[in-house]
Each structure stands twice: as C-alpha cells, then as structure tokens.
N, C-alpha and C positions, 0 to 999 in steps of 0.2 A: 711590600716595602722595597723603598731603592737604594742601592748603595753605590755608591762609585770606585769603580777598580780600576787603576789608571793602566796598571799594568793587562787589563785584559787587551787580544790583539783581533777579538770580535771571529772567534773562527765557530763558533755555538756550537762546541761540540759536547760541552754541560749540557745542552738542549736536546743531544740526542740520545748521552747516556741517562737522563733525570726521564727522560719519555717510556726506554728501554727497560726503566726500574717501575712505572707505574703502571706499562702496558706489555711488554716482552716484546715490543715492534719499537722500529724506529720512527716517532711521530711528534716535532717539536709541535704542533697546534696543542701537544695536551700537557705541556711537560710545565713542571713547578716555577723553576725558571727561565725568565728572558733576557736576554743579550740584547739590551738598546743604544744606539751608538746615540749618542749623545748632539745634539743640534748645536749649543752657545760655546761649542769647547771640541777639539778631540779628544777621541777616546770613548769608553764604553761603561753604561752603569747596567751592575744584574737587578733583577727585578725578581725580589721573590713573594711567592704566595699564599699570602696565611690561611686562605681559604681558598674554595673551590670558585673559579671564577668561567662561566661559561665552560668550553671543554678544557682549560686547564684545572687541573688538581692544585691542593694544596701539599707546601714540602712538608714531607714528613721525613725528612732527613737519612732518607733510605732505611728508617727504621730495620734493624734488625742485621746491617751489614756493618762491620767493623769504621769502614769508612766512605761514606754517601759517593756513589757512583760520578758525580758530575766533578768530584773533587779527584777520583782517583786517575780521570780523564782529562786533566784541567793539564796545560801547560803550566799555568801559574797556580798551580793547587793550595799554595801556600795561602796567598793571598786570598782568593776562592775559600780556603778552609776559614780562615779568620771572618769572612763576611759571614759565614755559617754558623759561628759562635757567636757575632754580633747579633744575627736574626734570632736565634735561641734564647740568648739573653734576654733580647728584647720583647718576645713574645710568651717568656716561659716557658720555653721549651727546651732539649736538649736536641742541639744542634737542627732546630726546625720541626724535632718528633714530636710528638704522631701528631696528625690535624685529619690526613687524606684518607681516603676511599681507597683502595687498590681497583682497577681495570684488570682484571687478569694481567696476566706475566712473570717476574720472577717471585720467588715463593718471600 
C-alpha cells in the first residue's frame, strides 16, 4: 500500500531500521518499507507491505517491540507512526502486525 508523507525528506533510514528488525543486518533490498520519491509532485510516498514480495517481507509492525523500529528512527515519527495506524486499519492489523516471516535477527 502507498501513502503520501509530505513531510518525509527521503533520507530511508525507515529502510535500514525495518531491514535491521527482519534480518539483524543492514539490508534495504529486504525491508517492509519503501521510500519513493515521487515523479508528478515533490516529495516522498512510503510503500508498505502486506505481503512478502520477492526479497522484501511483509510489515509486521515490529511485532513485539513497544514501538516499530522505522518509527523510532523516523525524523518525522509522528507522521510515519500515523501512516502505521492507517495500514493497520486498513489491513487488520495492529499497526501492520503480524503478516511476515522473520530472517533471523532481532528476537
């Protein structure tokens, strides 16, 4: 799913902590979500994963950490956490949980 965060300023470091939480290594190729700047406008929409697509996983909301890693890394966390509640909502989930597979890494 895409959302548009006006306020993001495209630094994808959501992409390194969300990779860090599914794998223990730093590897955006596998992480939940994407930072894509945007083509007809500035600015940046996240892209998250309801499913496993290729080597990306599905969010699963850092299941089991108080609060999902990509948000407690976010400059804009605020905004980042609110797009977290919208995919939740919208998929059923609480805050994007559970859907994903774990890769080794953190517990």
């Amino acid at each position: 799913m895409k959302f548009t965060m006006p306020s993001c300023g495209g630094c994808r470091t959501c992409e390194l902590a969300c990779s860090f939480h599914h794998t223990g290594e730093f590897m955006p190729a596998v992480s939940s979500l994407t930072i894509v700047e945007k083509t007809e406008s500035p600015g940046y929409d996240v892209l998250l994963r309801e499913t496993e697509e290729g080597k990306n996983l599905a969010c699963n909301g850092c299941e089991g950490r108080e609060v999902p890693l990509c948000v407690l890394y976010c400059r804009e966390r605020d905004d980042l956490s609110q797009i977290l509640q919208e995919f939740g909502a919208q998929t059923g989930r609480k805050e994007g949980a559970p859907a994903s597979r774990k890769r080794g890494g953190m517990p």
